[in-house]
N, C-alpha and C positions, 0 to 999 in steps of 0.2 A: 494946574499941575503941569510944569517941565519933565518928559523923562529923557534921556539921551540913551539912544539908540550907537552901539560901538560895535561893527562889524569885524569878526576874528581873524587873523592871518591863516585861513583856510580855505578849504573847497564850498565851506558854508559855516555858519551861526553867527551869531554877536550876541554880546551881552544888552538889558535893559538895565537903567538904573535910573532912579528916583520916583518910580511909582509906587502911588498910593494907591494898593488895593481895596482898601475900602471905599477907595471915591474915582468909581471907574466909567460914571454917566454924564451926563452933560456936558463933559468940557473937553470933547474933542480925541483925546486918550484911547478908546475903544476902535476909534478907527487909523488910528496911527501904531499901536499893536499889530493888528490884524495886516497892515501895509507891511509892516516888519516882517511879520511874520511869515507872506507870502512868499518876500524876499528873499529871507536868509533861512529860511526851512529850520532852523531850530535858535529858538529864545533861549537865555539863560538869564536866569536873574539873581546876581549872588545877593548869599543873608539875607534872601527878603523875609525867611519863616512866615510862610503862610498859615491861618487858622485855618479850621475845616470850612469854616463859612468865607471867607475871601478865597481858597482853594477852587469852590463851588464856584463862584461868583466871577473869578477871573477864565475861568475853564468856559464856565456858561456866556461869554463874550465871541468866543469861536464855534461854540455849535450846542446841539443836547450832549448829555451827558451819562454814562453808563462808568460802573465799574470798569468791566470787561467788553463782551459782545450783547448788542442789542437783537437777540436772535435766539432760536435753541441750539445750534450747531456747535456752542463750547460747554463743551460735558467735562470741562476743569471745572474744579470749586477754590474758593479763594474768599478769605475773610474780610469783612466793610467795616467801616465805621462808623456812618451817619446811618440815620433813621430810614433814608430810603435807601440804600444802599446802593450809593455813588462814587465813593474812595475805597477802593482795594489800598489792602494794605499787603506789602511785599516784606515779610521777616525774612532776614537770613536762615535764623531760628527753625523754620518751615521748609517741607522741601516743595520741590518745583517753583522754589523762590529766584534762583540762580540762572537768568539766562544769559548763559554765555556762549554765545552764539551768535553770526549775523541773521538778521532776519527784521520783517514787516509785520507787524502789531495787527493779529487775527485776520488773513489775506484768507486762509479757509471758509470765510464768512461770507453771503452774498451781498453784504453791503459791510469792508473794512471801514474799520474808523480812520473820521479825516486826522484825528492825530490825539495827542495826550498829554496830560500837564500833570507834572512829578515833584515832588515835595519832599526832599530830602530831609527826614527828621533825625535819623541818628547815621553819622558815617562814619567807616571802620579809620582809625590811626594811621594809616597806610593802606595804599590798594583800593580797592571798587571804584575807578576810574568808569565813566562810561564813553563809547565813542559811536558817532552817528556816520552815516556814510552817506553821498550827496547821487542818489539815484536819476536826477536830470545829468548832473555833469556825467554819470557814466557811459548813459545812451549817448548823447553828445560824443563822445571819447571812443566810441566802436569807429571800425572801420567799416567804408561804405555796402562792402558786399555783407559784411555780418547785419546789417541794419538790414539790407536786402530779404537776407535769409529767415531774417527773424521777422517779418512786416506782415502782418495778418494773423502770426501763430496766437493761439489760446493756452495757459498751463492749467494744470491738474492743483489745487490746494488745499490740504488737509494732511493729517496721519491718521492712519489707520487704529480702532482704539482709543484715541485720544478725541478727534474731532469728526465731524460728516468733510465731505468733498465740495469743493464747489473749486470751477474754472471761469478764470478771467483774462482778459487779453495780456498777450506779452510785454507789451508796448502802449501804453495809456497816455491822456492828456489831461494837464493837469486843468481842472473846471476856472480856476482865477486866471493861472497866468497864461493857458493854452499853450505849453510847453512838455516837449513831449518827455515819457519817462521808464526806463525802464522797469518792469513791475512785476521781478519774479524774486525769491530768496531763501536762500539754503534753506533758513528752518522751518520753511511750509509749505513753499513749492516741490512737490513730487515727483512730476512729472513733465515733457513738453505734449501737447496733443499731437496728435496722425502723424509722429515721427516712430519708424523702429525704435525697439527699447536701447539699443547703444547711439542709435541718432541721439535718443533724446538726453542718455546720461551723459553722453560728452558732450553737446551743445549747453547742458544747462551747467555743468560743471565749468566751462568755458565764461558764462555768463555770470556768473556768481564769482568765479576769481579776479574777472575783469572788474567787475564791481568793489569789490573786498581790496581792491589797491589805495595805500593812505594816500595820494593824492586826491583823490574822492573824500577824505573822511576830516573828522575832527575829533579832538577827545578832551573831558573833561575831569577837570579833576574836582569830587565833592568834597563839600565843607555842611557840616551842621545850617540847615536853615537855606540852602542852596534850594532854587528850582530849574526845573528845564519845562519849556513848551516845545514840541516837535511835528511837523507835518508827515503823516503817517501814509501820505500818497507818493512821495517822492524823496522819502528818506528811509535809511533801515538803520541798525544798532545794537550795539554788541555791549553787555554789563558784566565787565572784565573780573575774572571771578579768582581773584591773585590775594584774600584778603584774608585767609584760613579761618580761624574760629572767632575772629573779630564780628564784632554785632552790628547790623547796616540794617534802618529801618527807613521804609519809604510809605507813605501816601500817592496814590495815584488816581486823578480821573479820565478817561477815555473820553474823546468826542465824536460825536457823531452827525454828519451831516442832516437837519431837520427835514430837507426833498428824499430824505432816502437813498438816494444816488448810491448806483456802485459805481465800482472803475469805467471809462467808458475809452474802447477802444480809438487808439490812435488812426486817423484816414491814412489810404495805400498813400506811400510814396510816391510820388510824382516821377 
């Protein structure tokens, strides 16, 4: 099997085309994904319609796999569809279905997923675009005293009610490419650590706008049978919610690193 790999006119993705999910062993494919994937931090692969069992199967290529969070710390509930209950399903239909929002996929967790693979089964006529934002290129993109100011800090993540806390460094390294990344985002991070409460709201408010600039970003537009794979350590993403009573159904698996590995902070500055 040939697949061609087409990298986007963006800050990050590219599309895959001509793989065969069902025949993703022996012949070399599994690890040319995963080089991809390193690369351009988010896969798309249009029309491939995934089964639930190629879904599994191509997901289980990048790491274990969970719905959601592999932890007790997410006290949301969300409906599965296989037997052990690996694919979230995301209905319009349902609420807390709609994240429209930037943000990083369960960073509240003490071990975030390394990222997640989406199966676009029913998309709305217009609208529910998703866009991913490129969190290397961002830290890259500060300027030198902000990188200064922020080299050592810890944030605070979780909400209060919804999920437990848990804090990880500001600034993290990513375990393949050793590339450093910024690792904080509106919708879970709460706080900075040992900073006053307005140090911390306008440093992170600062950081979060700086990130949320489209030149960092990419956006997609779905079609029926459309998927995306996404690195959930150095990317965030926003599921543009412009599509009113139109019906958008997805499949989702989470992955998660088999060492357990959380984020691991970036070394001082030199």
């Amino acid at each position: 099997m040939t697949i061609k790999v087409t990298p986007l006119g963006a800050a990050l993705g590219a599309t895959v085309e001509g793989l065969d999910a069902g025949r993703l062993e022996g012949n070399g494919v599994a690890d040319e994904l995963r080089e991809a994937f390193w690369a351009h931090k988010v896969l798309f692969f249009p029309a491939i319609h995934l089964t639930d069992e190629q879904h599994l199967a191509l997901g289980s290529v990048f790491g274990d796999l969970a719905a959601v969070s592999n932890d007790d710390t997410d006290h949301r509930r969300h409906d599965t569809v296989d037997d052990e209950g690996r694919i979230l399903v995301l209905d319009s239909s349902q609420p807390m279905t709609r994240a429209a929002y930037w943000h990083t996929d369960v960073t509240f967790a003490r071990q975030p997923p390394l990222g997640s693979l989406l199966s676009m089964k029913v998309s709305p006529p217009a609208g529910g675009d998703t866009m991913w934002a490129n969190t290397q290129a961002a830290y890259e993109g500060l300027s030198e005293p902000i990188r200064r100011a922020i080299d050592g800090l810890t944030a605070r993540h979780g909400r209060a009610g919804l999920t437990d806390f848990t804090d990880h460094p500001v600034v993290t390294v990513h375990p393949e490419t050793g590339q450093r990344i910024l690792f904080v985002n509106r919708g879970w991070t709460s706080s900075l650590n040992d900073l006053s409460a307005i140090e911390s709201s306008r440093l992170l408010t600062l950081l979060c706008d700086h990130m949320e600039r489209p030149e960092f970003t990419v956006r997609w537009r779905w079609s029926d049978g459309d998927a995306a794979l996404w690195d959930n350590r150095c990317t965030m993403h926003y599921a543009i919610n412009d599509y009113g009573d139109h019906h958008r159904r997805i499949h989702r698996v989470t992955i998660y690193d088999p060492s357990g590995a959380g984020p691991v902070a970036a070394p001082p500055l030199g």
